[in-house]
Phi, psi and omega in degrees: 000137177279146200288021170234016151321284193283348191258002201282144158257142188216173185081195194263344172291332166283001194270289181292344174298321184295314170272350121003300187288314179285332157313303201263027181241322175276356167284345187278312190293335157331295211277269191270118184251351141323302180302318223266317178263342151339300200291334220286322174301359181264320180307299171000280182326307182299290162330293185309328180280339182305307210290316189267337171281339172264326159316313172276007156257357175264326127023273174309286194332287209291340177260019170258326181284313175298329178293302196302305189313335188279315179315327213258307183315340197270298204284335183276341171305321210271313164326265181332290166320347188221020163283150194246062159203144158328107181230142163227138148259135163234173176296189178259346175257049150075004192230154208271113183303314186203184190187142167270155177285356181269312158315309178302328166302300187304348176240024150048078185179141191280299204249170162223341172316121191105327195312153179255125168308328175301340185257341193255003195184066191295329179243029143285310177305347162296312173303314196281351174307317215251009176273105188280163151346123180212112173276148190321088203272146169239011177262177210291337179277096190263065195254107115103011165269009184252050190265149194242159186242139182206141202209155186251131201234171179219127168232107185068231181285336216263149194240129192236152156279140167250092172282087179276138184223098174314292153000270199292329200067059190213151189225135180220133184260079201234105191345135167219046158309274245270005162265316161295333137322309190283333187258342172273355179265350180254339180283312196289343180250022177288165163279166167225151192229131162222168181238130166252129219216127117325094209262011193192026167334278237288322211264331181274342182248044170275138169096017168242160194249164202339296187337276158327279172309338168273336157311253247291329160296335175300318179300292189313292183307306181299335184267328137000287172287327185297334186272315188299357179261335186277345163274349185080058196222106172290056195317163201197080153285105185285321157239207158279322201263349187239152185203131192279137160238143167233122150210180183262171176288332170330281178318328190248341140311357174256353170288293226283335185279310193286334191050076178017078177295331167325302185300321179239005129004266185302305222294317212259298209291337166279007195280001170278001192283153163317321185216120147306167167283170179200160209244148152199132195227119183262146177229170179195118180240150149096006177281172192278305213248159175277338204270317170314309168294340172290291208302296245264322195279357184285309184310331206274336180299281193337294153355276193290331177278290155329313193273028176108337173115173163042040196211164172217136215235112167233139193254088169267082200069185174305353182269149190217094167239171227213160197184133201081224144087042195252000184233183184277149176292125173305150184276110195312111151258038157238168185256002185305331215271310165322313175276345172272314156297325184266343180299314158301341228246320201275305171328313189278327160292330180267010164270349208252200201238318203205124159252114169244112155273129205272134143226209208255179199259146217081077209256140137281147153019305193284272212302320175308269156012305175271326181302324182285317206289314175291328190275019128330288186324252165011296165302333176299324188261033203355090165228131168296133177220187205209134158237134211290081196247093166274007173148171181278167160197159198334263252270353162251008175312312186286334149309266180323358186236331142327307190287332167322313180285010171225107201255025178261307189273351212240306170321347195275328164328152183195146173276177191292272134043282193241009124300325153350276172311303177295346187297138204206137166344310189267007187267116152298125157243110179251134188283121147243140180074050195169114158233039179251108176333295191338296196254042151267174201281317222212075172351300172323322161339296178294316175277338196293317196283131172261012152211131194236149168224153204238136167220092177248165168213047200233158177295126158332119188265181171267310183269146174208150178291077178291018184246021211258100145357279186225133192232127164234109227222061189269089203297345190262015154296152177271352176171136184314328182279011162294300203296314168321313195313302180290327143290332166291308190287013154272301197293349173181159199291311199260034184315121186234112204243146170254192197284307199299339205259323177273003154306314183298307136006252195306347167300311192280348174252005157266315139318284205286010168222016160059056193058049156047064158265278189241133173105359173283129184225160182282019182275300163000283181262355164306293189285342158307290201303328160294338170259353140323302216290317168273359164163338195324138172268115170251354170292325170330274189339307166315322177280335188289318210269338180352145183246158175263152194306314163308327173281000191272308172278001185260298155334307178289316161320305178307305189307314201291350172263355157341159154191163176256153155219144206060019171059356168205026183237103192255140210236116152263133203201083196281160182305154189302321182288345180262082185310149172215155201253136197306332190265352144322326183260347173266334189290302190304318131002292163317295173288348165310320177288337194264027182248134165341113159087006190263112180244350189185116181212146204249128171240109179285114165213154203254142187258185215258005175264008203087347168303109209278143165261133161247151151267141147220170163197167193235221170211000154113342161270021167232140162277089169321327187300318162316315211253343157276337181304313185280028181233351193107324179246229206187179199151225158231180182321280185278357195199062196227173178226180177206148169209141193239219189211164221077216176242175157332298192276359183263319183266004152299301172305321175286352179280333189282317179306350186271314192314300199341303168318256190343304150312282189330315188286280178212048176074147161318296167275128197307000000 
């Protein structure tokens, strides 16, 4: 502060000091009136010079405040201008009032004034559409007038932060390349951890001997190691059959891109073996810890295992995607697994109280069918049990009018309602032919049962019941009521089924394999010929599945909307006005495959709840299971669905955009 600042007398006491001074100069002229004017003239004086010292200090003021005002005015012009950061104004019409020279540096131009933010800053002028107006404040309380919006733009090579402040109408531009460099190099090196797996060693090298099989892991191992070096992928053989991965995300966006080119590699280089070898591969990114990232890539093996094998499951974050998965699962030939599942499975009915058993909502033939076969099971251990039915519907009507006339077996139904209500601590509750809560008859069930136990055989989803006791989930069964099967001849010494109930069985693996057409192994018919043995009716069976004349021509009505796409894919997609009953539209799916040139067909139809239903199925060289997956729903490999919400043509479309996608990557077909 300047020193004629800090020396100024200032306030009202020099004021009263003066009339002080005049009191005692006229009390003096009473007594002396020489002194008095003496004195008074001295006062004068003494004013006047006070008078001409505060002029000449507010003088000095104002030319101190104006120089410092030019000074400030001057260094903040020069300040703005050479600062290395972006200053813009614009207008209330989008287009920029004024720039500092370091904006102009950056679009490599001197003025930007006139320019329209929609053409020098499209996604800011985006941002600012959903921003309103706010005129310009210029008095001193400014509260909540500095809300600022900040969005990262790219110019040329170079990379910027936008700071908007709607408020002001102002944009400040300031470089972050070398931080978006630093963070996109640190996102490309994070870690990533997978398990690799030979998922069918015991079955491709069965009937060979030491030799042999160690060539073929040797084969089988060197071409392994050569693709994990060309990915940068650090390997750990942990067994014979498992193998440890370290990469970075770099590497495994070039696995992903690449779409784990390994899996059919192996697959094509073993194909003279009786059962090629196959692959399965789990991966995992984006967990905090490495001990997470171990658990999440283990699931995702499991994942990939469940959904048949010879595929790679990568759990990235919330993302959970699948690569491969292009051949069928192989068939297990051993029953150990069977028996271990069923031993377990019979110890959780004789803890429990009560078993109730769900499949999935609409049930078919498969699900009902395996629901009668467990609860047989149950009752042999006299545990009550129940199975979860709110009503018929076409594909199980005849099935139900069969099952009436066994009014012991029939009395075992129970709506969702008053399973509710039977649940009990102490309740088994087993899912069959399903393993998503979601797409059970009754949700509730589920959060409600405190032991659950899942018996599916359909490929393994992203949802899944993971609070589940016991999973017995073999995508390579032909229908849970194989599998069901295969456990009664475990779950107890004496099995005792009566004809209808092992009729109902064999229906149900008679459906779901199209008359032991597709999805058969020699487990298959091992479980059929047992239950022929004990009593199955297959002229039943015949009479259940007949089809009516009427549903024939209403199928053939469907069918008549063919067309092929992709030259072996026939694709239907009926008018907005035609309701279809869901299982009309997979029965129609179905007779699609038995037409010439026909490798895969999808049937669009609007069902009688409003619900657009899609079907597909294929012959095992397109996975239909990929390609409803990306639609919301699932299956198998050969056999799946979806159901969306809208018209025909809205789920036409998304479906030929999914094939594209799918052509474009890595073709339909094998």
């Amino acid at each position: 502060m300047p020193k004629f600042l800090q020396k100024r007398w200032h306030g009202y006491h020099t004021v009263w000091a003066f009339i002080l001074l005049l009191l005692l100069i006229i009390a003096v002229s009473v007594y002396n009136w020489i002194l008095g004017v003496a004195s008074l003239f001295v006062a004068g004086l003494l004013c006047l010079t006070m008078l001409q010292s505060e002029l000449a200090f507010r003088r000095n003021l104002v030319e101190y405040i104006n120089g410092l005002s030019f000074r400030i005015k001057r260094v903040e012009g020069e300040a703005v201008g050479m600062l290395p950061l972006g200053i813009v104004l614009y207008s209330e019409d989008r287009t920029v009032e004024w720039n500092n020279r370091h904006a102009g540096d950056i679009f490599a131009r001197r003025s930007l004034v006139g320019e329209a933010l929609t053409e020098l800053l499209p996604d800011v002028a985006k941002l600012l559409t959903g921003v309103p107006q706010m005129p310009v404040r210029r008095e001193a309380g400014r509260e909540g007038a500095l809300k600022e919006h900040r969005m990262e733009i790219r110019v040329d090579e170079r990379h910027y932060q936008v700071v908007v402040i709607p408020s002001e109408r102002m944009l400040y531009l300031y470089e972050i390349t070398e931080l978006v460099t630093l963070r996109a190099q640190y996102e490309e090196e994070k870690l990533a951890l997978g398990i690799l797996l030979m998922d069918n060693l015991d079955e491709a090298a069965q009937g060979m001997d030491d030799q042999q099989r160690t060539s073929l892991i040797a084969k089988v191992t060197s071409e392994i190691t050569d693709w994990a070096k060309e990915f940068d992928v650090y390997l750990r053989r942990l067994s014979s059959e498992r193998y440890l991965m370290l990469l970075n995300y770099r590497s495994l966006q070039a696995l992903e891109e690449s779409r784990f080119v390994i899996l059919d590699e192996v697959r094509e280089m073993t194909a003279d073996l009786k059962v090629p070898m196959t692959l399965s591969i789990g991966m995992a990114f984006g967990a905090e810890s490495a001990s997470e990232l171990g658990a999440l890539a283990q699931s995702s093996l499991d994942m990939a295992l469940g959904r048949g094998g010879d595929q790679a499951a990568v759990k990235a974050g919330q993302r959970l995607s699948f690569y491969g998965g292009k051949s069928n699962a192989a068939e297990k030939r051993t029953r150990v697994r069977a028996r271990v599942i069923a031993h377990a499975l019979r110890d959780l009915i004789q803890e429990s109280d009560r078993v109730i058993i769900m499949g999935h909502r609409n049930p078919d033939i498969d699900a009902v069918g395996a629901s009668i076969g467990l609860l047989r099971a149950a009752q042999m251990y006299n545990v009550e049990a129940d199975i979860v039915l709110d009503g018929p519907n076409p594909s199980i009507s005849r099935m139900l009018e069969q099952l009436r006339k066994d009014e012991g077996l029939y009395s075992s139904f129970v709506t969702a309602e008053q399973a509710l209500q039977l649940m009990t601590e102490h309740t088994l509750l087993i899912v069959v032919d399903t393993h998503k809560a979601s797409m059970t008859m009754e949700p509730r069930l589920v959060q409600a049962a405190s032991r659950i136990v899942v018996v599916d055989h359909h490929r393994r989803g992203e949802e899944f019941i993971n609070e589940a006791v016991l999973v017995y989930l073999e995508p390579y069964a032909s229908s849970t009521c194989e599998l069901v099967t295969e456990l009664l001849q475990y779950i107890h010494d004496k099995v005792k089924l009566s004809t209808l109930e092992a009729t109902m069985l064999l229906a149900g693996i008679t459906v779901d394999t199209k008359q032991f057409a597709l999805h058969t192994g020699s487990r298959t018919f091992e479980a059929a010929g047992f239950l022929r043995r004990i009593g199955a009716d297959t002229i039943l069976i015949q009479r259940m599945l007949k089809e009516d004349l009427q549903e024939y021509i209403s199928k053939a009505e469907i069918i008549k909307h063919a067309r092929m796409v992709y030259d072996h894919i026939a694709l239907v997609v009926t008018e907005p006005e035609l309701k279809v009953p869901q299982l009309l539209i997979a029965q129609a799916a179905d007779t699609l495959l038995g037409m010439t040139n026909v490798l895969a067909s999808f049937v669009i139809c609007e069902r009688t709840d409003g619900i657009i239903g899609i079907s597909a199925r294929s012959l095992g060289r397109m996975n239909v299971q990929v390609v409803m997956e990306k639609l919301g729903g699932g299956g198998h490999l050969t056999n799946a669905a979806a159901q969306l919400e809208g018209t025909t043509k809205e789920a036409e479309a998304r479906l030929l955009a999914v094939l594209e996608e799918i052509q474009s990557k890595e073709g339909l077909f094998e």
